[in-house]
mmCIF file of the N, C-alpha and C atoms, coordinates in Angstrom:
data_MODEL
# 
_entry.id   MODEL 
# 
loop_
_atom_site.group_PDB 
_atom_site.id 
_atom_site.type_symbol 
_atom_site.label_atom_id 
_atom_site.label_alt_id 
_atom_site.label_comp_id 
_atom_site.label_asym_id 
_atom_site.label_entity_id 
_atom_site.label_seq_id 
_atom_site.pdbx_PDB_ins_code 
_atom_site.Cartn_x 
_atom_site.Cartn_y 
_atom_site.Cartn_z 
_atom_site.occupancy 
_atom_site.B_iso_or_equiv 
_atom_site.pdbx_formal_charge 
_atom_site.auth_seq_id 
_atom_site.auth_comp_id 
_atom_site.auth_asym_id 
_atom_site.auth_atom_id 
_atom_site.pdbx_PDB_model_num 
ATOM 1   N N  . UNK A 1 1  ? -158.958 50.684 -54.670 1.00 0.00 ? 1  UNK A N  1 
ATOM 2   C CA . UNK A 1 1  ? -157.506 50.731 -54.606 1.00 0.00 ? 1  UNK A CA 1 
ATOM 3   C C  . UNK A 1 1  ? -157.019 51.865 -55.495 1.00 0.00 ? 1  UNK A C  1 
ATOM 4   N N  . UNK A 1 2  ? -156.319 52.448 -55.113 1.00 0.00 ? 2  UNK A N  1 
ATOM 5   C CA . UNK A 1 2  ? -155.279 53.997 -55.904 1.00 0.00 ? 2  UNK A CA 1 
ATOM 6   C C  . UNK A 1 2  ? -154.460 53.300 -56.626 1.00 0.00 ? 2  UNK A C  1 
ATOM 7   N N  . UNK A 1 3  ? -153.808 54.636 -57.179 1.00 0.00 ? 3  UNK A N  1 
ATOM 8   C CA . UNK A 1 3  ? -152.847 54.139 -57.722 1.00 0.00 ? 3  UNK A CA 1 
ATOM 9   C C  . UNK A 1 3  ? -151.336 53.838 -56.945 1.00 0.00 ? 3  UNK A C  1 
ATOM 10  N N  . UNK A 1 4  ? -151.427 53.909 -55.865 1.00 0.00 ? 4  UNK A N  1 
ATOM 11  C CA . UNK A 1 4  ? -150.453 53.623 -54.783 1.00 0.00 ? 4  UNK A CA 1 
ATOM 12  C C  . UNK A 1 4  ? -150.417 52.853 -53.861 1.00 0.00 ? 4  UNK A C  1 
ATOM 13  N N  . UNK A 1 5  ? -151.624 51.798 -54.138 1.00 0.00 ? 5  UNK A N  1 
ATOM 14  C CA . UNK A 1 5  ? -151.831 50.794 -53.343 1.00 0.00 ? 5  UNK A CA 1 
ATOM 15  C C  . UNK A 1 5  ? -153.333 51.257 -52.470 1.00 0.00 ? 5  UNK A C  1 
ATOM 16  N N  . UNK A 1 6  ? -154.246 50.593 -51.636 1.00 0.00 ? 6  UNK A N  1 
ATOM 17  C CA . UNK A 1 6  ? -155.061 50.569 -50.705 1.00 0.00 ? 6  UNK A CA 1 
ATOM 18  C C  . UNK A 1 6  ? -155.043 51.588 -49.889 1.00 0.00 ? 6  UNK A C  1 
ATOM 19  N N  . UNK A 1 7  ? -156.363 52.792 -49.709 1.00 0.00 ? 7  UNK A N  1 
ATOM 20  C CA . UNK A 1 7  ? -156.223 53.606 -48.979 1.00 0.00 ? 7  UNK A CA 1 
ATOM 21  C C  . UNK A 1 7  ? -155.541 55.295 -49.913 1.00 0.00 ? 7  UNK A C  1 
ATOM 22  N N  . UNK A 1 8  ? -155.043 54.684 -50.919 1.00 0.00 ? 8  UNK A N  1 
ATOM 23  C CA . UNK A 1 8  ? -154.432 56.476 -51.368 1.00 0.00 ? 8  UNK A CA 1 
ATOM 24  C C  . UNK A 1 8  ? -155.170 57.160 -52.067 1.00 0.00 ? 8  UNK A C  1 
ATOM 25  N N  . UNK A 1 9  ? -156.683 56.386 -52.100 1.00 0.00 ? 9  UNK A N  1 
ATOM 26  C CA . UNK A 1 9  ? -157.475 57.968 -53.182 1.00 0.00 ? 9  UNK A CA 1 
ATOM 27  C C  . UNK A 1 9  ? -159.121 57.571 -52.323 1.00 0.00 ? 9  UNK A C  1 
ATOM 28  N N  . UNK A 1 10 ? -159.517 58.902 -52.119 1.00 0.00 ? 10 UNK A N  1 
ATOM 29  C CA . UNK A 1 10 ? -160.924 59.013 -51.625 1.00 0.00 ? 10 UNK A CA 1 
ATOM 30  C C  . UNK A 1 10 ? -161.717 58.121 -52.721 1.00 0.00 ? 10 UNK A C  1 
ATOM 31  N N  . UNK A 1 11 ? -163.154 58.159 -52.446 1.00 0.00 ? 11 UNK A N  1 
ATOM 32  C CA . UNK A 1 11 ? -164.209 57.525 -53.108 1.00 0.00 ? 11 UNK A CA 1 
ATOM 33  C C  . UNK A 1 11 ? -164.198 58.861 -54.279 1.00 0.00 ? 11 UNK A C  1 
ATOM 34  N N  . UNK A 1 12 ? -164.393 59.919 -54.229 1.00 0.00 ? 12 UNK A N  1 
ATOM 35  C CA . UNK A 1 12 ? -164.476 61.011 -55.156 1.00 0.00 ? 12 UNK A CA 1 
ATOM 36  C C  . UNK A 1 12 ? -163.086 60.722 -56.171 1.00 0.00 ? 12 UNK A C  1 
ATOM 37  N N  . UNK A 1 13 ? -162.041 60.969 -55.646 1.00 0.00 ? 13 UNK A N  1 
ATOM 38  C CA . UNK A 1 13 ? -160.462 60.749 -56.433 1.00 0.00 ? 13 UNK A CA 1 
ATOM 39  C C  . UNK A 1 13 ? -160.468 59.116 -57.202 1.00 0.00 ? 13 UNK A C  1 
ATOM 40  N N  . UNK A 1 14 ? -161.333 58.494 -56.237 1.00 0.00 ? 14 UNK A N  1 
ATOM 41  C CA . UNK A 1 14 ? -161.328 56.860 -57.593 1.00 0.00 ? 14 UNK A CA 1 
ATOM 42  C C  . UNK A 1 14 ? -162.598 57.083 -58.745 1.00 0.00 ? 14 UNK A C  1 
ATOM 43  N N  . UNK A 1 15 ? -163.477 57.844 -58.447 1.00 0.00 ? 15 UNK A N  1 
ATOM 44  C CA . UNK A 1 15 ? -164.268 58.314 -59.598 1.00 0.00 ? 15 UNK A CA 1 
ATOM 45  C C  . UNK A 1 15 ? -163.484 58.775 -60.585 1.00 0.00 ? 15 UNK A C  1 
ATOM 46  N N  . UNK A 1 16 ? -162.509 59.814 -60.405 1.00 0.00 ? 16 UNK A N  1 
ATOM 47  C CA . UNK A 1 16 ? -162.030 60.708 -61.315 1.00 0.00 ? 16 UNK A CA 1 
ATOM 48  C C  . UNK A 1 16 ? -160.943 60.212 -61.901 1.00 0.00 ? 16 UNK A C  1 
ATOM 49  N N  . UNK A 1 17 ? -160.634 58.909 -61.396 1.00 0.00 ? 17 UNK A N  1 
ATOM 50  C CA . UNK A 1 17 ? -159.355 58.135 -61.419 1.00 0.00 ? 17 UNK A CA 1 
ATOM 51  C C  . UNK A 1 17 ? -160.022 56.761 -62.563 1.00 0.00 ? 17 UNK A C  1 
ATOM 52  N N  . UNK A 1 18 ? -160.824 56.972 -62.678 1.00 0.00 ? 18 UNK A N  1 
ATOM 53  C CA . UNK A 1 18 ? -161.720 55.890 -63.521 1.00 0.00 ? 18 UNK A CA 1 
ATOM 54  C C  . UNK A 1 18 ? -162.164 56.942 -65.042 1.00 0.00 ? 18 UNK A C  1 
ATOM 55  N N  . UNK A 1 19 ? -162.561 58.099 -64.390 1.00 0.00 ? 19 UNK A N  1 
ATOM 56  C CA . UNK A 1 19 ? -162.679 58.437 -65.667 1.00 0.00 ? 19 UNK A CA 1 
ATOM 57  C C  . UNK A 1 19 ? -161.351 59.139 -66.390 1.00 0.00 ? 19 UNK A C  1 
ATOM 58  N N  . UNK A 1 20 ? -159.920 59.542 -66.379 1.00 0.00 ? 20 UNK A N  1 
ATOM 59  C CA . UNK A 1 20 ? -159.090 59.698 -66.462 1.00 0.00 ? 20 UNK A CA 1 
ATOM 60  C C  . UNK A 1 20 ? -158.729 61.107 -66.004 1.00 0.00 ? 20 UNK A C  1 
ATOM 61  N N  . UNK A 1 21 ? -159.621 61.470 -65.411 1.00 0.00 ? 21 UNK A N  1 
ATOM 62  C CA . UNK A 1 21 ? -159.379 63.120 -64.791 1.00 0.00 ? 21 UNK A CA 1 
ATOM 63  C C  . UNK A 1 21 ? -158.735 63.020 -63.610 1.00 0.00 ? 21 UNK A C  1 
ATOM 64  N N  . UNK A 1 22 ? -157.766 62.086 -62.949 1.00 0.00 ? 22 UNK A N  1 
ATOM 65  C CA . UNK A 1 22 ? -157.245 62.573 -62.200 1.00 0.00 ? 22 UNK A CA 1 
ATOM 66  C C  . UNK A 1 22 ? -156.634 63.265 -62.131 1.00 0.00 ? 22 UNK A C  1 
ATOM 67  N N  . UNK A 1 23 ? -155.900 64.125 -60.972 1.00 0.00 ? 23 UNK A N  1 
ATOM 68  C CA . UNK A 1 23 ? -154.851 65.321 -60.747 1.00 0.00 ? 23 UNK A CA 1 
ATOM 69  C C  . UNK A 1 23 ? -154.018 64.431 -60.324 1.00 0.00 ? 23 UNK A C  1 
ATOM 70  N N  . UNK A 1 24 ? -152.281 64.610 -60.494 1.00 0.00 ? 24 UNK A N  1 
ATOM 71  C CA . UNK A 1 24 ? -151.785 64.098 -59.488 1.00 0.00 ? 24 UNK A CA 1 
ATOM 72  C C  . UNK A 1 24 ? -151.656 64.241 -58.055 1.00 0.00 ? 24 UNK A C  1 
ATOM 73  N N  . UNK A 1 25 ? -152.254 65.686 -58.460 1.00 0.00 ? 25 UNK A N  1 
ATOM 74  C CA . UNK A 1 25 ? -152.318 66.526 -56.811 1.00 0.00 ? 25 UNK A CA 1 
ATOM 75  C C  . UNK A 1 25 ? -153.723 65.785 -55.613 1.00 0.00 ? 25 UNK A C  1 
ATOM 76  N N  . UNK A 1 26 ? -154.096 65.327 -56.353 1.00 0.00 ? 26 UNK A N  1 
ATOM 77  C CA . UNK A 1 26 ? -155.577 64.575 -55.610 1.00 0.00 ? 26 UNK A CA 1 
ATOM 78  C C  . UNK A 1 26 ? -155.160 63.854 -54.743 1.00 0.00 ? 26 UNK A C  1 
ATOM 79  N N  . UNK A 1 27 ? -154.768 63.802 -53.547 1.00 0.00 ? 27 UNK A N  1 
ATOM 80  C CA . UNK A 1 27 ? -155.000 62.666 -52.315 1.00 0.00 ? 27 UNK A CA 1 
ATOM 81  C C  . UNK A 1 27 ? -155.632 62.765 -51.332 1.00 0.00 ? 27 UNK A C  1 
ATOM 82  N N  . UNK A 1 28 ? -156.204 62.276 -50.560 1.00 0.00 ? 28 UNK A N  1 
ATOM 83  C CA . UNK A 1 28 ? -157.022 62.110 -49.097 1.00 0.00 ? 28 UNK A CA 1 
ATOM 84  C C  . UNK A 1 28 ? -156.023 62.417 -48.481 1.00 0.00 ? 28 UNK A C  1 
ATOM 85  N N  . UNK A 1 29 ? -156.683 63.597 -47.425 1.00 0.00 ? 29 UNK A N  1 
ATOM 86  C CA . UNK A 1 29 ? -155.187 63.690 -46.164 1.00 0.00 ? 29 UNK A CA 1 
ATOM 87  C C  . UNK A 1 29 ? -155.133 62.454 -45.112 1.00 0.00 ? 29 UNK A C  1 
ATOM 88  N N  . UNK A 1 30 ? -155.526 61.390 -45.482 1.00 0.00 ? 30 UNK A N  1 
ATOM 89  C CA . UNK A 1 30 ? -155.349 60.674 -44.636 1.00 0.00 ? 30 UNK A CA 1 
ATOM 90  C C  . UNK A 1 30 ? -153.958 59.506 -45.450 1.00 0.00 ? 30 UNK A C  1 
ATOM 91  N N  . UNK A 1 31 ? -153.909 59.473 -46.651 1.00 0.00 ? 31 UNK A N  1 
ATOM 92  C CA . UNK A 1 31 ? -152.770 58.854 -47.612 1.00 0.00 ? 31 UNK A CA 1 
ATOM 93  C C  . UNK A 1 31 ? -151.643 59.215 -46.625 1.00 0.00 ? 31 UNK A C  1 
ATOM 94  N N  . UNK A 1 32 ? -150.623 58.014 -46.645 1.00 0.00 ? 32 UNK A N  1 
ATOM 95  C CA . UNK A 1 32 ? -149.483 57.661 -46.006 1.00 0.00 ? 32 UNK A CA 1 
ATOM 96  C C  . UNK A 1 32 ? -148.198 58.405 -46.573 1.00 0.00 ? 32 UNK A C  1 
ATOM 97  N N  . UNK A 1 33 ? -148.331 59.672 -48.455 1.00 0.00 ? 33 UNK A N  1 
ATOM 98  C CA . UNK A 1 33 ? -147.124 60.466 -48.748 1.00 0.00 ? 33 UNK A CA 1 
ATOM 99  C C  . UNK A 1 33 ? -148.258 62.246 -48.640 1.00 0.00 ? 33 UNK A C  1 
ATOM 100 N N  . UNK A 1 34 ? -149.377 62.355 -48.316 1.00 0.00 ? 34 UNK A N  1 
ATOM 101 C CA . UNK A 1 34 ? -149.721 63.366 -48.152 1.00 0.00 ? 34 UNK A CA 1 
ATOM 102 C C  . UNK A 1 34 ? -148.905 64.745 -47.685 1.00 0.00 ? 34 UNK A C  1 
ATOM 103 N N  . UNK A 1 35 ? -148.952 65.968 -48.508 1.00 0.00 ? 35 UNK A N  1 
ATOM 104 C CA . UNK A 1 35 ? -147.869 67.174 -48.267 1.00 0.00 ? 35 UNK A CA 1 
ATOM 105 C C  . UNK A 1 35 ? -148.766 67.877 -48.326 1.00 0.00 ? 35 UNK A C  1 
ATOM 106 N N  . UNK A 1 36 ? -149.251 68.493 -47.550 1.00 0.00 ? 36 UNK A N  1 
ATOM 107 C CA . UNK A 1 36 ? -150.232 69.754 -47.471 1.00 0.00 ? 36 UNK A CA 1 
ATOM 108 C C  . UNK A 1 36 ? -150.021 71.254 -48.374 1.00 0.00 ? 36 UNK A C  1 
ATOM 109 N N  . UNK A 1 37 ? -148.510 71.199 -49.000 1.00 0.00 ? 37 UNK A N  1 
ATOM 110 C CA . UNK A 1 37 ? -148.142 72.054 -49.770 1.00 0.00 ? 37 UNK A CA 1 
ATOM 111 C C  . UNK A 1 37 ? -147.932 71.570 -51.286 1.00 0.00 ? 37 UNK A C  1 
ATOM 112 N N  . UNK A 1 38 ? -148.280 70.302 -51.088 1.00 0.00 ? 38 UNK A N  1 
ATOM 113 C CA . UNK A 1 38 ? -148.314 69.585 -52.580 1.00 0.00 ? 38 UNK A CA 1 
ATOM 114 C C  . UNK A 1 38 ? -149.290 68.788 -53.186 1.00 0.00 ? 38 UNK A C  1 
ATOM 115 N N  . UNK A 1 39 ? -150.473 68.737 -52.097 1.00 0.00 ? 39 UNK A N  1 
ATOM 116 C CA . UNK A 1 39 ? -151.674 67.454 -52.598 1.00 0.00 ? 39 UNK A CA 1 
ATOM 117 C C  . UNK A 1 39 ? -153.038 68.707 -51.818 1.00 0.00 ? 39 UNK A C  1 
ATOM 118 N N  . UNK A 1 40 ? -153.975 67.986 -51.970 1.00 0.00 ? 40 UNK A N  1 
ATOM 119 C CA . UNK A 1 40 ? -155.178 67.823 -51.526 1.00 0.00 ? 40 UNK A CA 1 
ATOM 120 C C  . UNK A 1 40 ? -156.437 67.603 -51.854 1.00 0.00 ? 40 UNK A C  1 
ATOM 121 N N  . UNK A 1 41 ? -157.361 67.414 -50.996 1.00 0.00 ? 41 UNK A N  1 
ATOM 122 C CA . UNK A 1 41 ? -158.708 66.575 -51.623 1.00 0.00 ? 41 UNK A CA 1 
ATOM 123 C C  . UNK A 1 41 ? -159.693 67.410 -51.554 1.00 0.00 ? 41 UNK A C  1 
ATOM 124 N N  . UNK A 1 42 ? -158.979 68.578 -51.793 1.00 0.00 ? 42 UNK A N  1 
ATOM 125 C CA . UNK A 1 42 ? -159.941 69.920 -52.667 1.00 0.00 ? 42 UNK A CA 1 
ATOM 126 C C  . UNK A 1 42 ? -160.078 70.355 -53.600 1.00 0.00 ? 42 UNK A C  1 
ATOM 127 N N  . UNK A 1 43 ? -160.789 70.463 -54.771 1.00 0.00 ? 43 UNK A N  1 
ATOM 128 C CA . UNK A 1 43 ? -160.840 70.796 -56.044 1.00 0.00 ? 43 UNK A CA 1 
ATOM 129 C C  . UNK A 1 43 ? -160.091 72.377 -56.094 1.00 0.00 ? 43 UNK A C  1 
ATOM 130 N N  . UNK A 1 44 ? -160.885 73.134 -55.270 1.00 0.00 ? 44 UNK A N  1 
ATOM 131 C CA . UNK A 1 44 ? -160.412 74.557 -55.699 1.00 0.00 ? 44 UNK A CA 1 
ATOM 132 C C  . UNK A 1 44 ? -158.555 74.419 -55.341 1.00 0.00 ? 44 UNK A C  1 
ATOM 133 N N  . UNK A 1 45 ? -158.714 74.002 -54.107 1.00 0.00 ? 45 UNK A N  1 
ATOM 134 C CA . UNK A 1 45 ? -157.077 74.217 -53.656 1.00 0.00 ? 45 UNK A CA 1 
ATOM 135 C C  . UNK A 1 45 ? -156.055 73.377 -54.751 1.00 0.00 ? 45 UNK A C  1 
ATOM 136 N N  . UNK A 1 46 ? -156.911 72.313 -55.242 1.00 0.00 ? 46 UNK A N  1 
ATOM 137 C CA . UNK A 1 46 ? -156.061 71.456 -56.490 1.00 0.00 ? 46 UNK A CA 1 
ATOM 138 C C  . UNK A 1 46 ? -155.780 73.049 -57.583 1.00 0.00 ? 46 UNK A C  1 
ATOM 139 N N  . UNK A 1 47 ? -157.133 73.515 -58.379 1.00 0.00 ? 47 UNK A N  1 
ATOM 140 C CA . UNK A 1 47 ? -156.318 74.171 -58.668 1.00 0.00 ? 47 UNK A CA 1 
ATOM 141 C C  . UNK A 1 47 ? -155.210 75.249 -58.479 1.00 0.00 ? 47 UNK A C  1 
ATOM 142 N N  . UNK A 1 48 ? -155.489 75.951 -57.168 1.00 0.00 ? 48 UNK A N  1 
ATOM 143 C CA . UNK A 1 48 ? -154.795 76.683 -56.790 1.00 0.00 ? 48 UNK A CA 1 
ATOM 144 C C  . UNK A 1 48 ? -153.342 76.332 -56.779 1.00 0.00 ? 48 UNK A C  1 
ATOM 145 N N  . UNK A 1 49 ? -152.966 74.728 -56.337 1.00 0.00 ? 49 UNK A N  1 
ATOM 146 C CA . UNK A 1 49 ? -151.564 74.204 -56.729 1.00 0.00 ? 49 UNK A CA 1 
ATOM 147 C C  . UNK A 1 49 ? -151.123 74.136 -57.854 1.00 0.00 ? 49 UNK A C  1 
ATOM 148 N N  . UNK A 1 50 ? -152.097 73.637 -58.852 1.00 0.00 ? 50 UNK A N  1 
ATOM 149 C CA . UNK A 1 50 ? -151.546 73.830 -60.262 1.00 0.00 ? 50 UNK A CA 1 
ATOM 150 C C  . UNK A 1 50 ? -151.077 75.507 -60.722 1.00 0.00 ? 50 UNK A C  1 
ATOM 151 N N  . UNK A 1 51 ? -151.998 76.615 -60.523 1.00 0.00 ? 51 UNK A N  1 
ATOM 152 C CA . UNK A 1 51 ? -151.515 77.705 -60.739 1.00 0.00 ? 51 UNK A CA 1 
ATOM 153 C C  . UNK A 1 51 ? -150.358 78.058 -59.865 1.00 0.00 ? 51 UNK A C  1 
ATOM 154 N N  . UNK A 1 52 ? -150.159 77.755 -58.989 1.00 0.00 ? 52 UNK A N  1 
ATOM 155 C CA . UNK A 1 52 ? -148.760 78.012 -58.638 1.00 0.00 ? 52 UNK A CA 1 
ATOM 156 C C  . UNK A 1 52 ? -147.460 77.365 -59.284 1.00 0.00 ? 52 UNK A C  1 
ATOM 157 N N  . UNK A 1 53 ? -147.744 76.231 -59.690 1.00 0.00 ? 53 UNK A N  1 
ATOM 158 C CA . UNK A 1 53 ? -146.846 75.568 -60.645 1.00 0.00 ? 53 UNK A CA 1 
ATOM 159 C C  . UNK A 1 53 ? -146.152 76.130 -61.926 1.00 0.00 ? 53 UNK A C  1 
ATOM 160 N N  . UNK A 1 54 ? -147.032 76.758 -62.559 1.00 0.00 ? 54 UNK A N  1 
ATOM 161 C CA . UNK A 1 54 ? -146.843 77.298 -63.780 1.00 0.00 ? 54 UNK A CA 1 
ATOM 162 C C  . UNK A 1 54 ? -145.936 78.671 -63.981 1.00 0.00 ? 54 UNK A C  1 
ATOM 163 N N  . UNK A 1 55 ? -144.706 78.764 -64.682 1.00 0.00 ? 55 UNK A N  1 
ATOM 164 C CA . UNK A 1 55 ? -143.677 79.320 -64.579 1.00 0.00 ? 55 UNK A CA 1 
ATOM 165 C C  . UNK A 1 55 ? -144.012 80.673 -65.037 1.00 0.00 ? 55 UNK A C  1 
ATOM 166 N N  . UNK A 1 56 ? -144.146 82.025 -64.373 1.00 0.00 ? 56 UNK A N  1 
ATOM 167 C CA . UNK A 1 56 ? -144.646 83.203 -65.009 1.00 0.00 ? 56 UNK A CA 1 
ATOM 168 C C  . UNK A 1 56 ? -143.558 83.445 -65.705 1.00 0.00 ? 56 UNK A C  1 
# 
């Protein structure tokens, strides 16, 4: 179970979710608030969202 109820974090994202490394950006594209311009269940592309975040 995620932190959003049943179904919102892969088997990889509840690992990382156990050890406290989650991203918030981490979801399975199959999760029911998934934004393809705001999540995904790719490490590199996770960070790639975070560096876009950050205010030059």
């Amino acid at each position: 179970m995620g932190p959003e109820g049943p179904g919102t974090l892969c088997n990889a994202c509840g690992i990382r979710s156990k050890m406290d490394r989650l991203l918030p950006e981490y979801r399975p594209s199959t999760s029911p608030n998934f934004n393809g311009d705001e999540h995904s269940n790719r490490h590199r592309k996770v960070l790639k969202l975070r560096q876009k975040k950050v205010p030059i």
